[in-house]
Residue frames as qw, qx, qy, qz and C-alpha x, y, z in Angstrom:
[[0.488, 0.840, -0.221, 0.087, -65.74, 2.81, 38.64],
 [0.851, 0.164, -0.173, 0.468, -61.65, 2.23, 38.94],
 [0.424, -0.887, 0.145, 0.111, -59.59, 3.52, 40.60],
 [0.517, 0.827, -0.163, 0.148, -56.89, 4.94, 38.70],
 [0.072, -0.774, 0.621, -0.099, -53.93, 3.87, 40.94],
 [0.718, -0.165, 0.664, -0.128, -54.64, 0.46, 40.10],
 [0.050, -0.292, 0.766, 0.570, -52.79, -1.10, 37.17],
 [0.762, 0.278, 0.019, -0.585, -56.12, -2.49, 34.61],
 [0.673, -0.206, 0.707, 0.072, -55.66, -6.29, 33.60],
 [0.682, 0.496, 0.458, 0.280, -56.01, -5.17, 30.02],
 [0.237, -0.732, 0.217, 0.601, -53.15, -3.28, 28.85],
 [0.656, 0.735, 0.121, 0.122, -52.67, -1.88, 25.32],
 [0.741, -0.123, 0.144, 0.644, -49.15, -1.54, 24.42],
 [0.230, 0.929, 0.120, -0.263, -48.48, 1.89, 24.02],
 [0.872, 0.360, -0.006, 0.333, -46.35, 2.76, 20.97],
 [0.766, -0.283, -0.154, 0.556, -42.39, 3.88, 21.76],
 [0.061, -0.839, -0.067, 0.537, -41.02, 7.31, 22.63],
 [0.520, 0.853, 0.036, 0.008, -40.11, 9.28, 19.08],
 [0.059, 0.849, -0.524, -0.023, -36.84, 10.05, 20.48],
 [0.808, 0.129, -0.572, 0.064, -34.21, 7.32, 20.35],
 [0.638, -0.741, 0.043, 0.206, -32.26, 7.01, 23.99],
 [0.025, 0.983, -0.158, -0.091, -29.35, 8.57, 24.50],
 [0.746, 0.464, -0.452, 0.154, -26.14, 7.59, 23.07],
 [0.165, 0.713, -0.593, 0.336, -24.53, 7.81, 26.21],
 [0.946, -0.061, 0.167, -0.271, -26.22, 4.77, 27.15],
 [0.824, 0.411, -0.231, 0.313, -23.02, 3.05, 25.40],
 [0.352, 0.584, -0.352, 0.641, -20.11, 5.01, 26.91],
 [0.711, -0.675, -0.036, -0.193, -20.37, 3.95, 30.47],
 [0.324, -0.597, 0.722, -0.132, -17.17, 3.39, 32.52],
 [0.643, -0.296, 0.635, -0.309, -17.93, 0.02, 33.06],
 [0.047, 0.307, -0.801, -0.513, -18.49, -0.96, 29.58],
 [0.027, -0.504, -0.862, -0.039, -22.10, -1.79, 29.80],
 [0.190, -0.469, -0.484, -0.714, -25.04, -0.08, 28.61],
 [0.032, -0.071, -0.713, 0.697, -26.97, 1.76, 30.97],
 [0.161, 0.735, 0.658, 0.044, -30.91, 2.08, 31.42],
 [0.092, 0.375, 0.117, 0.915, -31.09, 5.45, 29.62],
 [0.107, 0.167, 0.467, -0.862, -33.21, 8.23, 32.10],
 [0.290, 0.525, 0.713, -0.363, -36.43, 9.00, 31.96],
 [0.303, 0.109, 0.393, 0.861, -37.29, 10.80, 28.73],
 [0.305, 0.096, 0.152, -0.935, -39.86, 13.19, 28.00],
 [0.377, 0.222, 0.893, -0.103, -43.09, 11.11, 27.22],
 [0.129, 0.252, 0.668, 0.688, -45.30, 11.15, 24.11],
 [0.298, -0.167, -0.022, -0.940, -47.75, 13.65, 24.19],
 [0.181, 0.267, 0.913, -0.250, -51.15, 11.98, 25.87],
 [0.273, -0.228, -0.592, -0.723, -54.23, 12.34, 23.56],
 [0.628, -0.040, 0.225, -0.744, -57.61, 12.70, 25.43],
 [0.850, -0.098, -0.344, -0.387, -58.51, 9.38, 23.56],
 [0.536, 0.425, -0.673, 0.281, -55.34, 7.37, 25.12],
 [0.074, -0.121, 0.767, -0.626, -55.81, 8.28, 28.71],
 [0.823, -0.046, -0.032, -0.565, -59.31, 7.31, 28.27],
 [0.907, 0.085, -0.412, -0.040, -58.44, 3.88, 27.19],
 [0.740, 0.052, -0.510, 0.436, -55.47, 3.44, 29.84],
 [0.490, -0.864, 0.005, -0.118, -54.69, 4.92, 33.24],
 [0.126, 0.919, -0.328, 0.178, -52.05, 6.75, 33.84],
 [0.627, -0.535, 0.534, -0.190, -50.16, 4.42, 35.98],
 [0.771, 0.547, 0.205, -0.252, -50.52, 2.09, 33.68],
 [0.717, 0.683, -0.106, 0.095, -49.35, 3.66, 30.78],
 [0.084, 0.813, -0.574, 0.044, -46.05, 4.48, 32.98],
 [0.708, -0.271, 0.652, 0.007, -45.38, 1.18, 34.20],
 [0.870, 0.410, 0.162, 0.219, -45.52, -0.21, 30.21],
 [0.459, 0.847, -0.217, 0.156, -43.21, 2.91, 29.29],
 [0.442, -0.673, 0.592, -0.028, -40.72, 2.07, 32.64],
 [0.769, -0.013, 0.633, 0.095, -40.75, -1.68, 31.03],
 [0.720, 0.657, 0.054, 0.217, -40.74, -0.55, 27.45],
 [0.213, 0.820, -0.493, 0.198, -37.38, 2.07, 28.18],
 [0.587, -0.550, 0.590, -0.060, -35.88, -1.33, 30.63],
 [0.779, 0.116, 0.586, 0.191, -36.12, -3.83, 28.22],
 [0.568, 0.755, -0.042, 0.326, -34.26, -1.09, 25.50],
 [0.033, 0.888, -0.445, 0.113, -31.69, -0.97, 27.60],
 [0.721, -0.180, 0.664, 0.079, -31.24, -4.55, 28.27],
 [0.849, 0.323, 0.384, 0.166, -30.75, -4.67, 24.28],
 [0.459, 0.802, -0.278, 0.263, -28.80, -2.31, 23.65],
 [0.360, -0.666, 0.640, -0.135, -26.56, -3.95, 26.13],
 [0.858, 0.226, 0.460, -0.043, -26.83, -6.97, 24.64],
 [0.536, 0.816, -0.117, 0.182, -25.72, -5.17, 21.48],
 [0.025, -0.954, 0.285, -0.093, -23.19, -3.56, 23.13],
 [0.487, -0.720, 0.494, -0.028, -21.93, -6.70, 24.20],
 [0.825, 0.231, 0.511, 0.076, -22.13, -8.39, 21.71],
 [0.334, 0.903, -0.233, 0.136, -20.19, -5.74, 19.47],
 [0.559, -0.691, 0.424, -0.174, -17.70, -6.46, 22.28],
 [0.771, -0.248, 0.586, 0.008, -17.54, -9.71, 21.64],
 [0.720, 0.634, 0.257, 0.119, -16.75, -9.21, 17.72],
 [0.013, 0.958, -0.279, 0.073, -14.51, -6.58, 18.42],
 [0.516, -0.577, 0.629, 0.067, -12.30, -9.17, 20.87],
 [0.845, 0.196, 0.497, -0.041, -12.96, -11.77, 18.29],
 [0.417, 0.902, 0.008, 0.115, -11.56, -9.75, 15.36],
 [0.089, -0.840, 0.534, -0.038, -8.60, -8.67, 17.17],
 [0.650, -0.431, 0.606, 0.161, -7.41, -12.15, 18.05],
 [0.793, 0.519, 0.315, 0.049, -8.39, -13.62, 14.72],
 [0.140, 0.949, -0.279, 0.039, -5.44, -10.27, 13.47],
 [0.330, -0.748, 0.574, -0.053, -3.30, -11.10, 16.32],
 [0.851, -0.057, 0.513, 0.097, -3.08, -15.06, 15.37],
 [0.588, 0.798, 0.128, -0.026, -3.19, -13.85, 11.93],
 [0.117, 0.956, -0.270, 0.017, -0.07, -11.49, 12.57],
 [0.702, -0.536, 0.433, -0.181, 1.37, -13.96, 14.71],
 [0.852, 0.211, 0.437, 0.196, 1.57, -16.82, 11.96],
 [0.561, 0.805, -0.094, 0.166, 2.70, -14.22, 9.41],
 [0.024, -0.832, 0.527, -0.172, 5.87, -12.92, 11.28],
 [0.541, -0.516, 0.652, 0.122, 6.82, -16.68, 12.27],
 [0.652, 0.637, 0.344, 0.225, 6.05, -17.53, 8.50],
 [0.315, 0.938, -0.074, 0.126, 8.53, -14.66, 7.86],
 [0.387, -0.664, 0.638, -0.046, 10.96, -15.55, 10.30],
 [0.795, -0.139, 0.587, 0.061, 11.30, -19.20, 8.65],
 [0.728, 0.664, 0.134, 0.109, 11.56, -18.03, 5.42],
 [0.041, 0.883, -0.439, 0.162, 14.54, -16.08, 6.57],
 [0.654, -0.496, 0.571, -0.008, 15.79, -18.77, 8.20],
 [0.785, 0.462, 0.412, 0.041, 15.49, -20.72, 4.96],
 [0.464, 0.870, -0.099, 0.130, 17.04, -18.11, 2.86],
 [0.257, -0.823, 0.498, -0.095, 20.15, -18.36, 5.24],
 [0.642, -0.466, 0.605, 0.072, 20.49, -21.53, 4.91],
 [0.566, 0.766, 0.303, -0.035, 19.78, -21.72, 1.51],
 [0.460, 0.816, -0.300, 0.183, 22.93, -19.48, 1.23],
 [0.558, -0.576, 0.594, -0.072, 25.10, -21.10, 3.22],
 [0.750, -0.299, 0.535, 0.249, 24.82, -23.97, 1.41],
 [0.461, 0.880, 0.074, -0.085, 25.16, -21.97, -1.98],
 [0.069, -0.817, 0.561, -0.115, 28.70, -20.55, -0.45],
 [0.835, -0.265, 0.460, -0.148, 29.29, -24.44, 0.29],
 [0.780, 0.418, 0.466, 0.026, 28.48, -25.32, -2.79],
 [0.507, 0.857, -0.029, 0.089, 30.63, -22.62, -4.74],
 [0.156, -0.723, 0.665, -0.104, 33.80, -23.06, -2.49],
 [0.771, -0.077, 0.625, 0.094, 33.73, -27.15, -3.68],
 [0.847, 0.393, 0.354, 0.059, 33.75, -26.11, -6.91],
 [0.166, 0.914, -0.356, 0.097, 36.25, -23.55, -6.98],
 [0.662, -0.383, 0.643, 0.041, 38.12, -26.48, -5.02],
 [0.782, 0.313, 0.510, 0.174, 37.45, -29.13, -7.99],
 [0.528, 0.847, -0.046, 0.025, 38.40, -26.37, -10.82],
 [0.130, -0.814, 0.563, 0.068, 41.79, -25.69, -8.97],
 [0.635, -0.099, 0.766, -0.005, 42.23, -29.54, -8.96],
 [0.767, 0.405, 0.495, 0.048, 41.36, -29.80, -12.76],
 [0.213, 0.961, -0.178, 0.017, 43.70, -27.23, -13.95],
 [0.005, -0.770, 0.629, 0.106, 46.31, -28.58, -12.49],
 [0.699, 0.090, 0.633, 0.320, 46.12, -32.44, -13.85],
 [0.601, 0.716, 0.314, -0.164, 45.48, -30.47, -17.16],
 [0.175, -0.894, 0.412, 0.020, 48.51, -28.80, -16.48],
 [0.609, -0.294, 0.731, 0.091, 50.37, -32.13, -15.76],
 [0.783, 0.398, 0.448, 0.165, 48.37, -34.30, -18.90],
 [0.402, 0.901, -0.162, 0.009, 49.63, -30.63, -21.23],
 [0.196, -0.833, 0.514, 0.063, 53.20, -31.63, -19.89],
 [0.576, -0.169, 0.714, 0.361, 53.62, -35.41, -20.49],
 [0.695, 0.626, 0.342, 0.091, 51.96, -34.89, -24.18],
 [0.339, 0.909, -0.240, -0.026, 54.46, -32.42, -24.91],
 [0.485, -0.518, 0.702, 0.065, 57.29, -34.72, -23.28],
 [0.654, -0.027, 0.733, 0.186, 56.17, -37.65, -25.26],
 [0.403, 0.894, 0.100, -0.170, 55.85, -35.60, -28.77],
 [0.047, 0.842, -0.536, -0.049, 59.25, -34.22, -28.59],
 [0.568, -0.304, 0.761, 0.076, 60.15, -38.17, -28.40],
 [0.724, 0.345, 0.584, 0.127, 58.30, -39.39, -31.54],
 [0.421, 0.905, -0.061, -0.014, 59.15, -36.08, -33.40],
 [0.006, -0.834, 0.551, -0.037, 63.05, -36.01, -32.42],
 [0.716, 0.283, -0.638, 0.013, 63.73, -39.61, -32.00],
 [0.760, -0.579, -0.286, 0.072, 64.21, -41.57, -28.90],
 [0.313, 0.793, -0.413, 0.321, 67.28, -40.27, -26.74],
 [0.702, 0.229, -0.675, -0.014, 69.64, -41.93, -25.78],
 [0.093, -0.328, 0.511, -0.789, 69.62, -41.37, -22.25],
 [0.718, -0.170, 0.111, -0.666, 65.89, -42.35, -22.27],
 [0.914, 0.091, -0.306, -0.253, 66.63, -46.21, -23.32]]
């Protein structure tokens, strides 16, 4: 017969504990998943330990609860790595907006600048057309009074 502190070369996977592991498997200092503790183990049926020795069955469960905590680190770090991804993806995001906001301002300034440019040439040009208008309104009325009143003599 076997001898029950020796692992059998035909192992049946036994199926996983009921409970999930413990959230605090996440919330480590360090920022990595830890192997959750030992939990309470699934009841053992009379038929089970027949088929498997004890040893055994712990060594699958020690490997089944190690290799859930190597994936939910995995997860964890991979969340991680979405998380960091996300932010920059924001931060560029923000980054472009606010110097996209800042040139538009800049634009708009200059934009009115030369607006104020543009409205202090033409107040220029009006003054400047007012007074030839002034001038042309003066010789017509000079040379009027000549063809209405007759030349004078003074003028010839």
């Amino acid at each position: 017969m076997k001898d029950s502190s020796q692992p059998s070369k035909v192992e049946q996977p036994t199926p996983p504990p009921s409970t999930p592991p413990p959230s605090s498997a996440f919330n480590s200092p360090e920022g990595k998943a830890k192997a959750p503790e030992k939990e309470s183990k699934p009841p053992r049926s009379e038929k089970s330990r027949a088929q498997q020795p004890s040893g055994a069955k712990e060594d699958l469960l020690r490997r089944y609860e190690q290799e859930q905590a190597i994936i939910q680190d995995e997860i964890f770090q991979l969340a991680k790595r979405e998380r960091e991804a996300a932010t920059k993806h924001l931060n560029v995001s923000l980054q472009c907006e606010g110097s996209s906001n800042d040139r538009e301002k800049q634009k708009s300034a200059q934009l009115a600048r030369e607006l104020e440019s543009i409205e202090a040439e033409l107040r220029r040009r009006d003054t400047f057309c007012k007074e030839q208008l002034g001038r042309i309104e003066r010789k017509v009325r000079l040379l009027l009074g000549w063809l209405f009143s007759g030349p004078d003599p003074k003028d010839i």
